[in-house]
C-alpha positions in Angstrom: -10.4 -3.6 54.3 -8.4 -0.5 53.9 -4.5 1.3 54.2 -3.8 4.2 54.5 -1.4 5.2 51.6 1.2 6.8 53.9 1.1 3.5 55.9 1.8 1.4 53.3 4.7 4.0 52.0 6.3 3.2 55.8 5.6 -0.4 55.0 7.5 -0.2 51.9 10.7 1.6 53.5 10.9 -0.2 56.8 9.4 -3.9 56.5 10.9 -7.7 55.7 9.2 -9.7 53.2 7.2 -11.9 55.2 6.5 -8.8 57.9 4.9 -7.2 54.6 2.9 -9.9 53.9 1.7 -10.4 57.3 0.9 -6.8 57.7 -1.3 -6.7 54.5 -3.2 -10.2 56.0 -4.2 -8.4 58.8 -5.4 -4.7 57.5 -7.5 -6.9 55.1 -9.5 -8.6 58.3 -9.4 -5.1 60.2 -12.2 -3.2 61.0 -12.8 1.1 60.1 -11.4 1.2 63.4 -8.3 -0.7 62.4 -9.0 -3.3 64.8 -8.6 -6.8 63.9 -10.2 -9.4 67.0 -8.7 -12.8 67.7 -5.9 -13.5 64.9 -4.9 -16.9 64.8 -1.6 -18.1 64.5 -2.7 -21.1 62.4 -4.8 -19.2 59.7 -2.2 -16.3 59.0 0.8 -19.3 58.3 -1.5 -20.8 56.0 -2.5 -17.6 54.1 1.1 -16.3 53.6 3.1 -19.4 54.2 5.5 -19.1 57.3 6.2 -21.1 60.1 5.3 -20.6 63.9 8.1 -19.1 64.7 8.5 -16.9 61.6 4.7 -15.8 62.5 6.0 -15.2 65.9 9.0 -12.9 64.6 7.0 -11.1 61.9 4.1 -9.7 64.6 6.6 -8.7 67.1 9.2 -7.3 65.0 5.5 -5.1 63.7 5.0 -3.9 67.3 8.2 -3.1 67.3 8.4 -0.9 64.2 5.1 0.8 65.7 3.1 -0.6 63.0 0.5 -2.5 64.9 -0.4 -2.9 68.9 -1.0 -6.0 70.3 -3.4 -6.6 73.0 -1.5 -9.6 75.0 -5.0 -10.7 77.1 -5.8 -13.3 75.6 -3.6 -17.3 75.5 -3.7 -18.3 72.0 -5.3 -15.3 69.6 -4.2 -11.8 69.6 -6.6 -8.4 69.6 -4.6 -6.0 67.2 -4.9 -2.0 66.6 -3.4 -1.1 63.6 -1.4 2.0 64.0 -3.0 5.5 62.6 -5.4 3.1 60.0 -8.8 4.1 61.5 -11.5 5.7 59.4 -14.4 7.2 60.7 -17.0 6.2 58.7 -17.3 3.8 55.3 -17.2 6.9 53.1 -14.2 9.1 54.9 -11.9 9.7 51.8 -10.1 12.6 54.5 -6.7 9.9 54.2 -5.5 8.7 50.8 -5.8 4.8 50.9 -5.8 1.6 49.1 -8.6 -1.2 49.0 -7.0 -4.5 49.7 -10.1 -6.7 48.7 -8.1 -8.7 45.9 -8.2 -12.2 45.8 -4.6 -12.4 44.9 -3.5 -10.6 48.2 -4.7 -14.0 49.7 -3.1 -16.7 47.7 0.9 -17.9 48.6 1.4 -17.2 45.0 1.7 -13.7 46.1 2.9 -14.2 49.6 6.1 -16.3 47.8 7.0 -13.4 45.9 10.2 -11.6 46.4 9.5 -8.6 48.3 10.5 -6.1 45.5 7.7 -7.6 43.4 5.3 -7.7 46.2 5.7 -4.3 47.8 5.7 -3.1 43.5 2.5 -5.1 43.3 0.8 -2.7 45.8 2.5 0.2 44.9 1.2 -0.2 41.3 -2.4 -0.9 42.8 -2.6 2.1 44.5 -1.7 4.7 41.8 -4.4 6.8 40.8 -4.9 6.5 36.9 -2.7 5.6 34.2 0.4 3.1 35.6 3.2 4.4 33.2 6.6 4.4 34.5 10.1 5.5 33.5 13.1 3.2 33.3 14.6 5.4 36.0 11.4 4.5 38.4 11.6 1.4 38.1 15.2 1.5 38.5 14.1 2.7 42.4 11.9 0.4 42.7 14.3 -2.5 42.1 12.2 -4.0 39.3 14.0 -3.2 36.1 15.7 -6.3 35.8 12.3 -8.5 37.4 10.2 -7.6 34.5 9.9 -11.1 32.7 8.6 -12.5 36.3 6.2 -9.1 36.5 4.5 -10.3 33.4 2.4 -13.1 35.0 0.7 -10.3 36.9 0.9 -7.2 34.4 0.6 -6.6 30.7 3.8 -4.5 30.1 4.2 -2.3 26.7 6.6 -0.2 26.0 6.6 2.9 24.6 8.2 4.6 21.6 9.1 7.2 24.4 10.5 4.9 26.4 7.4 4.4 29.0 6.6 1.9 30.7 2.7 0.9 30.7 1.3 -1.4 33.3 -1.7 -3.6 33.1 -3.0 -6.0 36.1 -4.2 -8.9 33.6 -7.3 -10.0 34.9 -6.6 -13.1 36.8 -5.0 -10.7 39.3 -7.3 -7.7 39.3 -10.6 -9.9 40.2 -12.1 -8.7 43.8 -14.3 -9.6 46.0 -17.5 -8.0 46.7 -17.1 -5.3 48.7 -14.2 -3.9 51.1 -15.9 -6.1 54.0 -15.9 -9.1 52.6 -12.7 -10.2 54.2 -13.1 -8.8 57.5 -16.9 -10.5 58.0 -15.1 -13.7 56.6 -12.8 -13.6 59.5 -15.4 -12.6 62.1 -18.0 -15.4 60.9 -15.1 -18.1 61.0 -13.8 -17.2 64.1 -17.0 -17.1 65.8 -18.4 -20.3 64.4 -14.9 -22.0 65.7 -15.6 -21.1 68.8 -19.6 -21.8 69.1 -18.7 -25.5 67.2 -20.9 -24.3 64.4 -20.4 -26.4 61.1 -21.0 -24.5 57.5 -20.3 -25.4 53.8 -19.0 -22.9 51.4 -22.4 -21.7 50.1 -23.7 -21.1 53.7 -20.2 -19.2 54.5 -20.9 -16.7 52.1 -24.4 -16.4 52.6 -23.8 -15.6 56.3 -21.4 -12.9 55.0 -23.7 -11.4 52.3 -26.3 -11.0 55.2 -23.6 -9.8 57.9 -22.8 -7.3 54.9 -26.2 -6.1 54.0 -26.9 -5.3 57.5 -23.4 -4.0 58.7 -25.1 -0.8 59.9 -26.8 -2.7 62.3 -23.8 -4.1 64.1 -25.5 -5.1 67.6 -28.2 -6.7 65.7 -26.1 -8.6 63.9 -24.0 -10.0 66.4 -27.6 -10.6 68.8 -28.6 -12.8 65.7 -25.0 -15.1 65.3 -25.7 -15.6 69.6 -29.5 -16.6 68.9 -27.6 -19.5 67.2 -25.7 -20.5 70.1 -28.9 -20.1 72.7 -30.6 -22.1 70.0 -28.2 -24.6 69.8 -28.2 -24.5 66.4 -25.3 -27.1 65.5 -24.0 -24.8 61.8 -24.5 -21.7 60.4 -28.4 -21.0 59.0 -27.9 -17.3 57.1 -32.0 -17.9 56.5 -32.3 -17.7 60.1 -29.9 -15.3 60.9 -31.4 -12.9 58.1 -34.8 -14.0 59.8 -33.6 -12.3 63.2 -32.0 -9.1 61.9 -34.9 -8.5 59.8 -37.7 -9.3 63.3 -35.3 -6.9 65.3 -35.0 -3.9 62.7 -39.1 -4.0 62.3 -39.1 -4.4 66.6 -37.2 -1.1 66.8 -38.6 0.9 63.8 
């Protein structure tokens, strides 16, 4: 999903390495509201590579820092608001903020990094135009001397001038469809873990492209992932599920 640029600034000056990480795994699953339902201890240590008790630490010490709130109701998963990152509609622009719908963002390739090279990666990423940098800047950003390690993720050239020019090589740069993508991911998952509902990677992301295509119609969509359940369906069916959104929308037009 999105952050807010002066959010991930404050992430930048105040967070540990993995605290960073696990910040960006959740803003990607959050909603325009900045909430993020029923975050699993198990998925996030596998995405960014910590262990329980490092999970543990990392959300805490987040509250703490008044980056996220945690809504304690529930035993095992955890409702969280992230702080001041709401938007009030898919095309509100009233914030500067940065899409976080890379694929990288979600590999432990990244997560691994040192946090100078991850909180640069981002940094870079959300710069508006041209990425060219002075020795001096990057100086700041403690990177100077990291540059050999930054080429697996940027095409560097140097200037006659002395300017720094930055790249993301493709590998890196590749998204996925749309801003939603990982937030739908996580609902669909979540809700087929708890309903027992098997699916295969094709019908995963053709239950997403159809939870996508009709986000606008958020009660319909969720009426259609329950029709499962009453059905007793026993895995996902995105055919069906397109097949109920579609009978509701014509029922209400």
């Amino acid at each position: 999903m999105r952050l807010k640029i002066k959010n991930l600034v404050k992430a930048f000056e105040k967070l540990t390495s993995l605290e960073f990480s696990l910040y960006i795994h959740m803003a990607q699953r959050a909603d325009l509201k900045g909430l993020l339902q029923d975050l699993t201890m198990r998925e996030a240590k596998q995405v960014v590579g910590c262990s329980k008790q490092g999970f543990y630490d990392a959300l805490y010490s987040l509250e703490e820092k008044n980056f996220v709130a945690i809504n304690y109701s529930k035993n095992i998963d955890f409702d969280i608001l992230m702080v001041d990152n709401s938007f009030t509609s898919e095309k509100d622009s009233s914030e500067p903020y940065i899409n976080l719908n890379f694929a990288f963002l979600n590999t432990l390739k990244f997560h691994r990094l040192s946090i100078a090279i991850k909180k640069f990666i981002l940094r870079i990423m959300s710069f508006k135009g041209k990425r060219r940098l002075s020795k001096d800047t990057l100086k700041r950003y403690k990177v100077l001397y990291l540059l050999d390690d930054l080429k697996e993720f940027f095409d560097i050239k140097v200037l006659d001038s002395g300017i720094y020019v930055f790249s993301m090589v493709y590998e890196f740069i590749k998204n996925y469809g749309n801003i939603f993508y990982q937030h739908i991911k996580h609902k669909i998952k979540n809700f087929a873990k708890k309903n027992k509902l098997k699916y295969n990677l094709k019908e995963l992301k053709d239950t997403i492209n159809v939870i996508y295509n009709n986000r606008s119609f958020v009660s319909i969509c969720n009426y259609a992932l329950s029709e499962l359940v009453r059905q007793e369906k026993r895995k996902l069916e995105p055919k069906l599920i397109n097949h109920i959104i579609t009978t509701k929308k014509i029922q209400i037009n």
